[in-house]
ROPADO-84621 format. One line per field, with one value per residue (C-alpha): y, x negated, z negated. Coordinates in steps of 0.001 Angstrom, whole numbers. Layout:
Y c(Y|...)
X c(X|...)
Z c(Z|...)
END
This chain:
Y c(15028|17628|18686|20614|21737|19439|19683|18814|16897|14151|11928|9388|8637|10192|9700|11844|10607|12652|12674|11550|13878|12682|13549|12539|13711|13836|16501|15643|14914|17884|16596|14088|12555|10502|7365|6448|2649|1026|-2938|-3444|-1177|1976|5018|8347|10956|13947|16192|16945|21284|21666|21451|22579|21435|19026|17234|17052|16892|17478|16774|14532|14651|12243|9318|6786|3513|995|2818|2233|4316|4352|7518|8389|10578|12628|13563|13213|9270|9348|6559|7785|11412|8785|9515|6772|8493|7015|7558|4627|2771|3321|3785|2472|5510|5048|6024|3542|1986|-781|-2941|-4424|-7656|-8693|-8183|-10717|-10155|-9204|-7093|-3992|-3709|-2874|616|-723|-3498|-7008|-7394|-3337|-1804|1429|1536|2892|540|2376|-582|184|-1763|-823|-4450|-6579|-4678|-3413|-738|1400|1300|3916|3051|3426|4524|3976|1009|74|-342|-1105|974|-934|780|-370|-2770|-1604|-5029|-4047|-5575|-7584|-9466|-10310|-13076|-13145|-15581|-15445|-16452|-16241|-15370|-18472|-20825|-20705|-20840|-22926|-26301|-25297|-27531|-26123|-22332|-22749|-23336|-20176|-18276|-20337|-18433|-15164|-12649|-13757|-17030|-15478|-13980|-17604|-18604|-22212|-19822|-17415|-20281|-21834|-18666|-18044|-21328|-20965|-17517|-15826|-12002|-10740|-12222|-11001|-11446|-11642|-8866|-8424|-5168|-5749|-7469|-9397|-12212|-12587|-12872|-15968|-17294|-17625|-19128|-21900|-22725|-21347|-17966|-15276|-17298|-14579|-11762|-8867|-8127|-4909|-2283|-754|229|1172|-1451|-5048|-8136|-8729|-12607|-12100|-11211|-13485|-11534|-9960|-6984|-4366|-2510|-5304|-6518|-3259|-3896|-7620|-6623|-4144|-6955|-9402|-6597|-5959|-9729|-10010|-7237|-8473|-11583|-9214|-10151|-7502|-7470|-6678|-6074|-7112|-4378|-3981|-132|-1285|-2023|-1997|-4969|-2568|-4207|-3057|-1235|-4218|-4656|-3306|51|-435|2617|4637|4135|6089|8460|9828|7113|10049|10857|6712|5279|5344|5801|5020|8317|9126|6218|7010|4467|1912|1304|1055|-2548|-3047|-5867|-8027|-7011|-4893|-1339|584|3051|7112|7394|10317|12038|13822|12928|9151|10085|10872|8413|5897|7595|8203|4804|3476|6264|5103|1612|2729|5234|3963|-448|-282|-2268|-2371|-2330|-3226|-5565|-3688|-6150|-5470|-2293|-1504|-588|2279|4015|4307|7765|7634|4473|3333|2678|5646|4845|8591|8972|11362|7952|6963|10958|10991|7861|9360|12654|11072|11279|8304|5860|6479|4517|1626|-1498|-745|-4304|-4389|-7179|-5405|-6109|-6256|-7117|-4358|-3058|-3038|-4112|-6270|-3834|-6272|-4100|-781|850|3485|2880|2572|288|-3913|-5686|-9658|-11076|-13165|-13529|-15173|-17790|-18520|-18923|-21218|-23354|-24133|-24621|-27457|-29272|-29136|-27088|-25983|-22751|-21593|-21360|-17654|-16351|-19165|-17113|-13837|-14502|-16343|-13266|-11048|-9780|-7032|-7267|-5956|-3577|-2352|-31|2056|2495|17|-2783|-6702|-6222|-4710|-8456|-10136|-14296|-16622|-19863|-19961|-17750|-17982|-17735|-20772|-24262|-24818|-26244|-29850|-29164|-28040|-31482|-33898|-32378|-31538|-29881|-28027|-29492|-27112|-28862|-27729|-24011|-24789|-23413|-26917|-26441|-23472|-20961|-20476|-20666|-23297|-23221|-23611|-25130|-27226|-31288|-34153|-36128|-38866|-39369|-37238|-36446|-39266|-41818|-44750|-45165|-44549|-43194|-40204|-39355|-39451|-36882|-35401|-34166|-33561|-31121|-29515|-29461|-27837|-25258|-24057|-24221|-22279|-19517|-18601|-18500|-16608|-12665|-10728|-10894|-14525|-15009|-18483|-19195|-20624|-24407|-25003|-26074|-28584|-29654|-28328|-29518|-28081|-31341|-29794|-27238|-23695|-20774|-21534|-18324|-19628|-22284|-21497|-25168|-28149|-27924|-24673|-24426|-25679|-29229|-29408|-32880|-34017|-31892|-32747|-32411|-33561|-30811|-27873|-28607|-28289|-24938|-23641|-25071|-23510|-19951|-19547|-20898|-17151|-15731|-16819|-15753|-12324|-13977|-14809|-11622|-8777|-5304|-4470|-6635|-8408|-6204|-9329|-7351|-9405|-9305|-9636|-12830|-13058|-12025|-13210|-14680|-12805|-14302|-12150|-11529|-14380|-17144|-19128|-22549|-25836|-29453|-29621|-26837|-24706|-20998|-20922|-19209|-17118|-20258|-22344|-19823|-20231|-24253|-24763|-28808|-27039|-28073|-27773|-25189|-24187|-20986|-19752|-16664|-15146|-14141|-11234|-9770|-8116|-4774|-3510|-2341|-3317|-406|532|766|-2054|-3828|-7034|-9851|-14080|-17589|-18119|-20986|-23087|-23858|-26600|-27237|-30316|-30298|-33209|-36201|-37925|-37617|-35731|-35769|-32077|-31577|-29315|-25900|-25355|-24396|-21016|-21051|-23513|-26018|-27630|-27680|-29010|-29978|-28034|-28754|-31716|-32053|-35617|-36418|-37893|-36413|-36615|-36000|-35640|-32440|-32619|-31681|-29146|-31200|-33925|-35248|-34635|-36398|-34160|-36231|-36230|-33113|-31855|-29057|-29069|-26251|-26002|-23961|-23108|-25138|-24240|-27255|-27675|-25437|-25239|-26209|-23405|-24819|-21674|-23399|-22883|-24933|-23205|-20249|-21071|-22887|-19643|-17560|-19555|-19559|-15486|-15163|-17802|-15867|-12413|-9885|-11131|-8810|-7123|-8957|-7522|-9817|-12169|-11117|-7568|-5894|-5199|-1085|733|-1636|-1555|-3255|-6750|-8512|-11887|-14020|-16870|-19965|-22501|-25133|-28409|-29056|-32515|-32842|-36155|-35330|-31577|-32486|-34328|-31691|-30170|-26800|-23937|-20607|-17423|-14225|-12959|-9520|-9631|-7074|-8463|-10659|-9652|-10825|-14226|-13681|-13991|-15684|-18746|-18581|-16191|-17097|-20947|-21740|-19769|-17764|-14707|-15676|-18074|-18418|-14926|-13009|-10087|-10040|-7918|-8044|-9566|-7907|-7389|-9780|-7703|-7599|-9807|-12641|-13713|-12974|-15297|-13921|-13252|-10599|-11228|-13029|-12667|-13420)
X c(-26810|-25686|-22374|-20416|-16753|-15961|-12246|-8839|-8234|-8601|-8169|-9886|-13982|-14885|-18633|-19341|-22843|-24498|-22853|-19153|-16599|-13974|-10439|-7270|-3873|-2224|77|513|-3536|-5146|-8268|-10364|-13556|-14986|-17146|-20033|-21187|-24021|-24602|-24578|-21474|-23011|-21033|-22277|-19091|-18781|-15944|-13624|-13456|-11992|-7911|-6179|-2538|-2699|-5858|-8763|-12108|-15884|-18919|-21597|-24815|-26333|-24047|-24279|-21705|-21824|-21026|-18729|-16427|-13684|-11523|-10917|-7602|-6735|-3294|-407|665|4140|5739|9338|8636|7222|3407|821|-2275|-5498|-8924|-9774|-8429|-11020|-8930|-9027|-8756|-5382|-7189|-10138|-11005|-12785|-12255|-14865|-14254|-11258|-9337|-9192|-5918|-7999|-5861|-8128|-6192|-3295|-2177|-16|-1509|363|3474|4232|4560|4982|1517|-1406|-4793|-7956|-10015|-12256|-10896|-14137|-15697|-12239|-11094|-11395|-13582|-13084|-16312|-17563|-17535|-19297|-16719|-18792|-18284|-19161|-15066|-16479|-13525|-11266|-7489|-4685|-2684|821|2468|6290|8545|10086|7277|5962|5789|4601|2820|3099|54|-1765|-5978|-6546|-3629|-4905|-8207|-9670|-9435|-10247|-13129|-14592|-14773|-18617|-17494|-18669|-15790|-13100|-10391|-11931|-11282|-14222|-12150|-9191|-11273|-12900|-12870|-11053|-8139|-8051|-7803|-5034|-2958|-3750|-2730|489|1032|752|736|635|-459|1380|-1219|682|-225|-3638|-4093|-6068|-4081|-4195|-3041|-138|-1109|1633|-81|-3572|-2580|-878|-4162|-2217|-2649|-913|-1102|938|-548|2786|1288|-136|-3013|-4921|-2879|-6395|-8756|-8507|-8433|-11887|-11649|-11042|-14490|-17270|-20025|-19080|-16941|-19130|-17517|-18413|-14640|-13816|-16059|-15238|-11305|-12497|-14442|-10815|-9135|-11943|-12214|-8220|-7634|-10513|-8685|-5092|-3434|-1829|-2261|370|152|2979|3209|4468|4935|7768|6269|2583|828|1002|4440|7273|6533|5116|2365|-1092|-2776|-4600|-4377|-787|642|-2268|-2793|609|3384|6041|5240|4077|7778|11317|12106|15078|17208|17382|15700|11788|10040|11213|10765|13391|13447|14785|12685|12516|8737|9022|8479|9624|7905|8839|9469|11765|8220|6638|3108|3950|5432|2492|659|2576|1997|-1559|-1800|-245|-1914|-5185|-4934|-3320|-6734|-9382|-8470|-6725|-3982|-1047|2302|3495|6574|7857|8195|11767|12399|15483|13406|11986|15023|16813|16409|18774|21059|22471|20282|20118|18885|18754|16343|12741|10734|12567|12559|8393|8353|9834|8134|4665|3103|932|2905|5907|4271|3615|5137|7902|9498|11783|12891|15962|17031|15995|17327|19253|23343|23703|20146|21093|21227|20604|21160|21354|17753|17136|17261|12828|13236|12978|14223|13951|17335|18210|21762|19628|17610|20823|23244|20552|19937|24067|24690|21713|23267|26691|28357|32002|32498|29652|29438|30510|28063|25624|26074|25872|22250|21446|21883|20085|22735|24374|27268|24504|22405|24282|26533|23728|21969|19511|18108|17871|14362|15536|16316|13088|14601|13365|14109|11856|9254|6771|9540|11342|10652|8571|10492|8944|10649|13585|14596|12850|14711|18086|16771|13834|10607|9051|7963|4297|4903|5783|9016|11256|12070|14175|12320|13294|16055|18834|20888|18694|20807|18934|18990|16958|18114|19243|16654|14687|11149|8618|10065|8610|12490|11984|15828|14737|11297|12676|15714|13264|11040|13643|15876|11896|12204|15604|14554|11513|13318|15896|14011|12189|14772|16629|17100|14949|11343|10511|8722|6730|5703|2057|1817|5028|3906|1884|4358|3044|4903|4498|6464|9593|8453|10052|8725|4420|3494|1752|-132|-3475|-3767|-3793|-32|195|-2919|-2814|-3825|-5598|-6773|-2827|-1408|1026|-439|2784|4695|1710|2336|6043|5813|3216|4933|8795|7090|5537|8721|9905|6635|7327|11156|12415|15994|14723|13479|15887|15526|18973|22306|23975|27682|28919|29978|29896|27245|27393|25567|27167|29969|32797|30897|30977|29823|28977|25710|26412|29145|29618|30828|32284|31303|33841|31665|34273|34370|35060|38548|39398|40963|37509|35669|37592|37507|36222|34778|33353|29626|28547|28637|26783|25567|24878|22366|22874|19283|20806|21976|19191|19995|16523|13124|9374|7165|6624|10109|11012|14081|13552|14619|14627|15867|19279|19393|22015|21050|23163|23081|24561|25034|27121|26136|27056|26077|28471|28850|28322|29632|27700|29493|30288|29176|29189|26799|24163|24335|21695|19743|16633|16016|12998|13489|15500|14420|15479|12932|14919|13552|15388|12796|16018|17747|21329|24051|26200|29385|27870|27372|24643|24726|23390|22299|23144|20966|19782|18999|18385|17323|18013|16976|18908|17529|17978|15595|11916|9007|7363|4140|2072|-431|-3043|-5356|-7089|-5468|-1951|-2961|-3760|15|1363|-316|622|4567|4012|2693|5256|8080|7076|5941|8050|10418|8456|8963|9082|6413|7680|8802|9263|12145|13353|13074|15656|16397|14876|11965|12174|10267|10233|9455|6862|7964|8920|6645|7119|11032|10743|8520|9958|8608|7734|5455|3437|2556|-186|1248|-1123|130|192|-1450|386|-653|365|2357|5955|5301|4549|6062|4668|2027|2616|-566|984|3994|5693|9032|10209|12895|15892|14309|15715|19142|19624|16744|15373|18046|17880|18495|21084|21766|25291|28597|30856|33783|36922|39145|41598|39365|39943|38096|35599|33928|30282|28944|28020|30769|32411|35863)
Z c(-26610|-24344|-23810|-21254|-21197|-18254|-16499|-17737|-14422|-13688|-16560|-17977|-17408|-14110|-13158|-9999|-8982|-11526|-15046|-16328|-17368|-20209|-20396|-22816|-22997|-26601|-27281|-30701|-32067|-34360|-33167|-30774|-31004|-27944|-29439|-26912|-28012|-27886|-27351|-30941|-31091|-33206|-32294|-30924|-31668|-29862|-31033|-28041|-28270|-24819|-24637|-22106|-21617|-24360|-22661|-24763|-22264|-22368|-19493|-20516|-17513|-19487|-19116|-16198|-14977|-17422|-20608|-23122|-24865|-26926|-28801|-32269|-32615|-35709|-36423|-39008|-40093|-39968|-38811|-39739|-37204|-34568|-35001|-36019|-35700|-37385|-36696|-38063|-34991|-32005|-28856|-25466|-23029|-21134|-17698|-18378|-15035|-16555|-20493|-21214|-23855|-25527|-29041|-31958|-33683|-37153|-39648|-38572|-35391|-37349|-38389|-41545|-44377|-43787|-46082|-46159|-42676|-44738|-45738|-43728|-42769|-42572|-42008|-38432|-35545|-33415|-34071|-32895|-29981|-26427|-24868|-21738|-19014|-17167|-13912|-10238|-8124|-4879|-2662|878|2072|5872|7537|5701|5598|4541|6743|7393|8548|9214|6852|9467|10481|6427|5007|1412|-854|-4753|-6623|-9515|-9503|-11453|-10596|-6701|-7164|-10325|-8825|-5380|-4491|-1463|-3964|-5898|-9651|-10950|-8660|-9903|-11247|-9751|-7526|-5441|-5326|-3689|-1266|-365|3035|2289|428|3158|5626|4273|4030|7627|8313|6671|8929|5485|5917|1832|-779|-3904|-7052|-10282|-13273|-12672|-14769|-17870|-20181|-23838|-25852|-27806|-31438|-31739|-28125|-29966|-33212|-31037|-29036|-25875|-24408|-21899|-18651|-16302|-17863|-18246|-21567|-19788|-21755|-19086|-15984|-14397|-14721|-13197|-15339|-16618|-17193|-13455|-12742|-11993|-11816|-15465|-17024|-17660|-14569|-11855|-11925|-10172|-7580|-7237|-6968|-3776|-2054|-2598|-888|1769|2822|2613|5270|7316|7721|8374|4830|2731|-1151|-3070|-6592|-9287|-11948|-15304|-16365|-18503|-21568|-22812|-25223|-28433|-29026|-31391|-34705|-36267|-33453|-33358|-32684|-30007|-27313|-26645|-30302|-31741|-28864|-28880|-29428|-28744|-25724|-24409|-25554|-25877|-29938|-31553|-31703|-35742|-36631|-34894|-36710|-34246|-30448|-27843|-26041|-23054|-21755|-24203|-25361|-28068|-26421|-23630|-21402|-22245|-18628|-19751|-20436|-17843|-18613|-18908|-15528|-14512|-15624|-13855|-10880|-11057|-11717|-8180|-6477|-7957|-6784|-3198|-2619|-4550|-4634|-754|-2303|-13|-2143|-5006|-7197|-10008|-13421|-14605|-12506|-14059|-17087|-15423|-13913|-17689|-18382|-21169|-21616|-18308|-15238|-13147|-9464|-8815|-11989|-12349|-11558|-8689|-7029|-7811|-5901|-2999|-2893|-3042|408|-1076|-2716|-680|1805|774|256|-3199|-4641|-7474|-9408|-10390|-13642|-17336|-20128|-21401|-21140|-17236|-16055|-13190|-10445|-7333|-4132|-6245|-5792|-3366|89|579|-2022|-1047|-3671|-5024|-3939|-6818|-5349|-2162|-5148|-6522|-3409|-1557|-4466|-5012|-1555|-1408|-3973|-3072|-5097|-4115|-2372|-1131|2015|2406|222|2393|5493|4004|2533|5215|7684|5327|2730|4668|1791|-934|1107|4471|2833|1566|5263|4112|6693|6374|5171|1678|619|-317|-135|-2220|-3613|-6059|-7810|-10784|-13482|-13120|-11388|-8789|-5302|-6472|-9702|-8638|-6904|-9591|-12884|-13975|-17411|-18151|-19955|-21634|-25034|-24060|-24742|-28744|-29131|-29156|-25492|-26461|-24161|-20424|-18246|-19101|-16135|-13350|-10252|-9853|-8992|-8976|-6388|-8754|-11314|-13666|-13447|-11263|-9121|-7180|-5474|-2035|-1429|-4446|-2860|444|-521|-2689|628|2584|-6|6|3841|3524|1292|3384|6020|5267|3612|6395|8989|7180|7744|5438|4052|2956|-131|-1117|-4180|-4289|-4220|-2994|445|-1735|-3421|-6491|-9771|-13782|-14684|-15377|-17118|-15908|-18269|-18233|-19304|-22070|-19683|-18503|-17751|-15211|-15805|-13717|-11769|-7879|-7532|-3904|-4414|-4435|-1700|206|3534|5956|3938|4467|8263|7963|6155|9220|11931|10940|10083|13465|14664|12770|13803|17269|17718|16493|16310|12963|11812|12871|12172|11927|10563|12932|14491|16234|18999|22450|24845|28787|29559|33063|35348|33073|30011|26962|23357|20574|19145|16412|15928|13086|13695|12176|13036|16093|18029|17583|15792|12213|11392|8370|6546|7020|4685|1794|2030|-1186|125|3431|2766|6124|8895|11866|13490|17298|17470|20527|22241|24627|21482|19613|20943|19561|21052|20170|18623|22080|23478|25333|24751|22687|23858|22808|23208|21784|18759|17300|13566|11792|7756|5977|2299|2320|550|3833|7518|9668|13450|14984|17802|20189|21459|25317|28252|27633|24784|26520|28800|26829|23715|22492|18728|17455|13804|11465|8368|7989|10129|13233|16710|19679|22897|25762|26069|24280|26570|25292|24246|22914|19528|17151|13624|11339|7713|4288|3376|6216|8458|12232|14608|18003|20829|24146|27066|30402|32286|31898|33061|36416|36445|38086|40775|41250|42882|46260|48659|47006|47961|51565|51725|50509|52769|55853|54940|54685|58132|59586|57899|57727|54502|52019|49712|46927|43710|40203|38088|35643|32715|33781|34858|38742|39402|37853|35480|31342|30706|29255|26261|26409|23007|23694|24170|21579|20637|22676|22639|23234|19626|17779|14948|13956|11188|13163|15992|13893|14885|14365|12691|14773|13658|11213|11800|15725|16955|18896|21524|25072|27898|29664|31742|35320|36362|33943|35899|33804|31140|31910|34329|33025|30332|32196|31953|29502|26909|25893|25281|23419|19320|17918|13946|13174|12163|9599|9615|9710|6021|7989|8695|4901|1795|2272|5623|5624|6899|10591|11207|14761|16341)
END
């Protein structure tokens, strides 16, 4: 066969239309062989002569997409230095951008014989492990480009491949579980539906099975048992995994953008599947397992763990720097992915013991003109000294709020004292990200997310049920905050199911009105339940995967109808915190841009917040007080909203503010189902129930009916020439001259609706840019919008030390 020196860069199996050039980095090997295999796996080895800057390469013009490869790496076995090289242990490149089959937990993967991890095995893993693909690296993209939704108007949607897709039954059966599923026109609709604007695919870099999954029948469900942070799953694929997964994964993304939804991948660059020292030798460990993790200092025979897996990342390294970030380059340039959730983030900022925020990983991050810009998540914590670091990552950084998960979920139950830390999370956790110049966008809220119950779950059990996963329902979380409305598990008691849907109502509801970047996990506008079980990892089953047949439709229309209530109204989705500063609604009249409230309609004082009973509380968002402008420069402005929560066990009368903040409202949302179709009058009682939440727009009369027809038009003309040329007008919804232009949100959804789940609302285009103004040949804003309803939205304010202790942010006097 003929062989040319080939390049050092880039790494891994590059075929360029003509031949494929090979590169590996190992610092440590004495020598490399590249194995080219056949179907029936017989080896052609071609010793690697080339090496510059520890990378081992050679050209091969022979070799086309669709070959498979694997390395052989010679070097010292020393376990007790940190090397474990053996060439007797065919290697999967780290840079493969395709793995083709799947490993069978035989002894021959092992570097060590069973019972004496001293020893060395030179059995040949070739027969019981993975291979790396050459692939084709040329796909018809269509103009596609990546999406750039704003944070502020995202909305994102956890799922898994499989769980969304394998009991779809409008997706053909052989694209069940599949990339090509996601993609389906049924999934897409229903996302669109749902005003979905990302969908956020759990791991799907090629992963493996845990040893201990197999030999329980079960295997790795989630998939953050990383070993190729290049290639896509391959039990993804549905047209096969001799490269096609690759170009599957593109078409996902194509379709996905087409239809203006953002793909987000979650991550794990943590840890890899080789495990700790006791776990097999599959790729990194016998590449060079000094530079690929974090050893114990004077004892290098062992692996630092900081999440829990066995191994850590080196990210102390600077060429498993890089290959972390030539990984997330690879999939921002080459897959058109749009951002990414970093598996226990803390992980990779430990550049010695303690979390560092300011660490080498973090800095590359910013300097890349690539990855920079793109959408950066961190779930930030692990499970090492110090790992929860909620609100601690840089400021580009969004983070999962768990503070948000956990606050939310106490204050729906009842618990004492919370309604402080309520209103903070609710107005986008300016007490965990303001002081670092970071925006109510850096909190990504959720309630609940694939680790942990689903929202069905988490009001139908008190304890977790996880006997399926083998482990005597030891595994997964214990304390979950979570309550089951009064009886464990399935009910036929109509009081529980009721509570049941409305605590689901609450939830939803409250998650995406709240400042910040929603996040919904998948099924939970179904009402998806895993029957108490809150740690299915291990369950690639009917216990985790989406059951359309039994969705619950009434809820799906909820969930659509309250997110383009967000999409609708940027009240809900501010750019900036609140500063509760007042603005001038009128000669006289001054509110600020946010007032929290108790059930007299008066404002909350210092001594209210640290009412440990206080379970309910309201909250006035003052439209004229955005204080913001649109991409273009106009001044944003909305309808001011009064939003009322109950955690009581009992109803409680609300009294409705004065004057001053409305003269009247009109109930766009209660989830306990009551509608009221007359305009409340401000002063008047509303009785918010046990458990509930209501939402209420200011209402100023309603809207004049335009009459544009002909025999209008010959009226108006008549009064002109029997009074004269009129006064120029500004058009509705735009400013008078010398005054700043004016956008005006659209307006709400019928505010005489009795029953919201009924409407059969229809979600917005997620992808829209802000709303424009109301066109003035539909008569322009309704009746008062100008002065009463679209105000503009200003983020809310710190409450002063001396307001008490207990003062959320955005609190106003």
């Amino acid at each position: 066969m003929e062989v040319w020196p080939g390049t050092a860069y880039p790494l891994g199996a590059t075929f360029d239309g003509t031949g494929t050039n090979f590169a590996l980095f190992s610092e440590l090997a004495e020598r490399v062989e590249l194995c080219l295999l056949a179907d029936d796996l017989s080896e052609t080895r071609i010793e690697l002569t080339e090496v510059d800057g520890y990378v081992w390469h050679c050209y091969l013009p022979q070799i086309q997409p669709g070959q498979k490869y694997g390395y052989r790496v010679y070097g010292p076995y020393e376990p007790e230095t940190g090397n474990r090289f053996n060439p007797n242990k065919l290697l999967l490149d780290p840079y493969a951008k395709a793995i083709q089959g799947e490993i069978d937990w035989e002894p021959a993967l092992f570097s060590y014989n069973f019972g004496d991890p001293t020893s060395r095995n030179d059995e040949d893993s070739a027969p019981h492990t993975m291979h790396g693909v050459v692939i084709n690296p040329f796909f018809d993209w269509d103009g596609d480009r990546l999406l750039r939704i704003p944070y502020h108007q995202s909305v994102i949607y956890e799922a898994h491949v499989k769980g969304l897709t394998e009991l779809h039954p409008e997706i053909p059966e052989e694209q069940r579980g599949t990339y090509a599923g996601v993609s389906h026109p049924a999934v897409i609709d229903h996302l669109k539906k749902l005003g979905v604007t990302a969908i956020e695919l759990m791991p799907v870099h090629q992963f493996i099975n845990d040893g201990t999954l197999v030999e329980k029948g079960l295997n790795n469900y989630w998939g953050y048992n990383t070993i190729g942070f290049f290639a896509p799953q391959n039990t993804y694929s549905s047209s096969g995994d001799v490269g096609h997964q690759v170009q599957e994964f593109k078409a996902m993304v194509r379709e996905l953008h087409k239809a203006g939804i953002e793909v987000i991948l979650d991550v794990v660059y943590n840890h890899t599947a080789e495990g700790n020292h006791l776990g097999p030798t599959l790729s990194f460990k016998g590449i060079d397992n000094q530079a690929y993790y974090r050893l114990v200092e004077g004892d290098l025979k062992h692996y630092m763990d900081y999440t829990g897996t066995g191994n850590s990342l080196n990210v102390r390294h600077p060429h498993s720097l890089q290959l972390l970030m030539d990984s997330l380059r690879y999939w921002v340039t080459e897959m058109h992915v749009d951002g990414f959730r970093f598996d226990l983030a803390s992980t990779l900022a430990r550049e010695f013991y303690d979390v560092d925020k300011l660490s080498t990983f973090f800095e590359l991050i910013q300097q890349d003109p690539i990855v920079s810009q793109v959408k950066l998540i961190a779930e930030p914590w692990d499970v090492g000294p110090g790992g929860y670091q909620v609100g601690n990552f840089p400021p580009q950084w969004t983070e999962w709020n768990g503070k948000y998960r956990d606050t939310v979920r106490d204050f729906w139950r009842g618990e004492p004292s919370t309604l402080g830390e309520f209103a903070s999370r609710l107005t986008g956790s300016a007490d965990l990200y303001e002081s670092s110049a970071r925006r109510p966008v850096a909190s990504i809220n959720f309630v609940t997310a694939h680790d942990g119950f689903t929202m069905r779950d988490l009001v139908s059990y008190n304890e977790k049920h996880n006997e399926a996963n083998g482990e005597g329902n030891n595994d997964g979380e214990s304390h979950n905050r979570s309550w089951n409305c009064g009886e464990e598990g399935d009910s036929d008691d109509d009081i529980v199911l009721t509570l049941r849907a409305r605590q689901q109502r609450n939830f939803i509801a409250t998650l995406l009105l709240s400042q910040g970047v929603p996040m919904l996990l998948h099924g939970d506008e179904l009402g998806r339940t895993q029957r108490g079980n809150n740690n299915s990892y291990c369950q690639d089953s009917e216990l985790s995967w989406i059951h359309w047949d039994a969705m619950d439709q009434p809820l799906v229309e909820f969930t659509a109808f309250v997110n383009k209530l967000r999409h609708d109204h940027p009240t809900f989705r501010r750019s900036r915190f609140f500063d509760g500063r007042p603005v001038r609604r009128g000669e006289g009249e001054k509110l600020p841009d946010i007032v929290w409230l108790k059930t007299d309609g008066t404002e909350m004082l210092p001594e209210d917040w640290g009412s440990g009973f206080g379970r309910s509380i309201g909250v006035f968002y003052n439209g004229h007080g955005i204080q913001e402008q649109d991409s273009r420069g106009r001044r944003i402005t909305d309808d001011s909203f009064l939003l009322g929560f109950n955690a009581h066990d009992e109803s409680v009368d609300f009294l409705l503010p004065a004057d001053e903040y409305s003269p009247f409202w009109e109930l766009l949302v209660d989830t306990a189902d009551r509608g009221d179709a007359e305009p409340l009058k401000a002063g008047s009682v509303l009785t918010l129930e046990a458990k509930s939440l209501v939402v209420l727009r200011a209402y100023s009369g309603p809207e004049v009916e335009v009459d544009y027809s002909a025999a209008a038009s010959v009226v108006a003309m008549s009064e002109a020439s029997e009074d004269g040329v009129p006064a120029e007008k500004a058009p509705a919804g735009k400013a008078a001259a010398g005054e700043a232009p004016v956008e005006t949100a659209p307006a709400a959804a019928d505010p005489v609706a009795s029953d919201p789940v009924a409407s059969d609302p229809v979600a917005a285009d997620p992808v829209a840019a802000e709303p424009a103004a109301a066109d003035p040949a539909k008569g322009g804003p309704a009746k008062g919008a100008a002065d009463k309803g679209s105000g503009s939205k200003k983020p809310a304010a710190t409450k002063p030390a001396a307001r008490g202790p207990k003062a959320p942010k955005g609190s106003a006097s």
